[in-house]
C-alpha positions in Angstrom: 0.0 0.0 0.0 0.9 3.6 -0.6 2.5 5.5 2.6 0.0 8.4 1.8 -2.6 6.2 1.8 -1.9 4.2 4.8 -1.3 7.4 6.9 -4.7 8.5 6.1 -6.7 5.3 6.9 -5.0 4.1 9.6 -5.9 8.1 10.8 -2.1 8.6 12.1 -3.1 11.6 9.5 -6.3 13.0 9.3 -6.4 14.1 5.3 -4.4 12.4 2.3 -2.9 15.4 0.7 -1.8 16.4 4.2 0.2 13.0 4.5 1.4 13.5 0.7 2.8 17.0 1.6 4.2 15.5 4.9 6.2 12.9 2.9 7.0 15.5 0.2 8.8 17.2 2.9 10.9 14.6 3.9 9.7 14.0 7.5 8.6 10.6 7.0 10.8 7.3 7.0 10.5 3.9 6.5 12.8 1.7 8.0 15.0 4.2 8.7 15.0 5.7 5.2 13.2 8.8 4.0 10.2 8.0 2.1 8.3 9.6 -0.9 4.1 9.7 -0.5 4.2 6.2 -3.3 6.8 4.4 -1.4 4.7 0.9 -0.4 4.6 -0.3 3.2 4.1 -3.9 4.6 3.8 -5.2 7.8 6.4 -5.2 9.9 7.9 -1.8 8.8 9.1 0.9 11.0 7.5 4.2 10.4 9.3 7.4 11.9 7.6 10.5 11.3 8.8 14.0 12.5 5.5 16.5 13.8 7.5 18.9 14.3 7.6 19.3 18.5 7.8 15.3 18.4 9.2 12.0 16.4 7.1 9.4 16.8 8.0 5.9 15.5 5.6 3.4 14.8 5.5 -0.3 13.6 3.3 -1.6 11.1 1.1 -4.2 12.3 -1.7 -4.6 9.5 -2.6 -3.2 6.3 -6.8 -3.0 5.5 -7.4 -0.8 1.9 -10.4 0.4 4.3 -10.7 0.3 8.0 -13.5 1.6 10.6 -12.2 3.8 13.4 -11.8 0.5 15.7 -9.8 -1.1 12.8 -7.6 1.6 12.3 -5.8 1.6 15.4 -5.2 -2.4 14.9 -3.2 -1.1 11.9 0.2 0.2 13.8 1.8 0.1 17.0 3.3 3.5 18.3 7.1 2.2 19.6 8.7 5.6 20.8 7.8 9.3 21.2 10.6 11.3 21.5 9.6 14.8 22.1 12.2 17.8 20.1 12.7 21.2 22.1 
């Protein structure tokens, strides 16, 4: 699946084009690598994405092409929060 689109359905980010611009900006990485909005992620990936006051890494635990607000959070696993100053 597209990083865009998993962003937006598992609801780490609200709106697609907000995750495209997000990834466009190089704050996103998958497995430790910066990612582009079509880069595809699996299970078992490591997400890190940078929110500016924070870095939050997350793991990828399932990938649904749609998912209700219960399914969603199924979808990842938040692994560390590392707040920036």
């Amino acid at each position: 699946m597209r990083l865009d689109k998993f962003l937006k359905i598992s609801r780490i980010i609200k709106r697609r084009t907000l995750a495209k611009s997000v990834c466009d900006q190089g704050k996103v990485k998958i497995n430790k690598r910066v990612a582009k909005a079509g880069s595809s992620v699996s299970v078992g990936d490591e997400l890190e994405i940078d929110f500016g006051s924070k870095i939050v890494v997350f793991e990828v635990c399932e990938v649904y092409s749609h998912a209700s607000k219960e399914k969603a959070s199924e979808m990842y696993k938040v692994k560390q929060e590392k707040h920036v100053i």
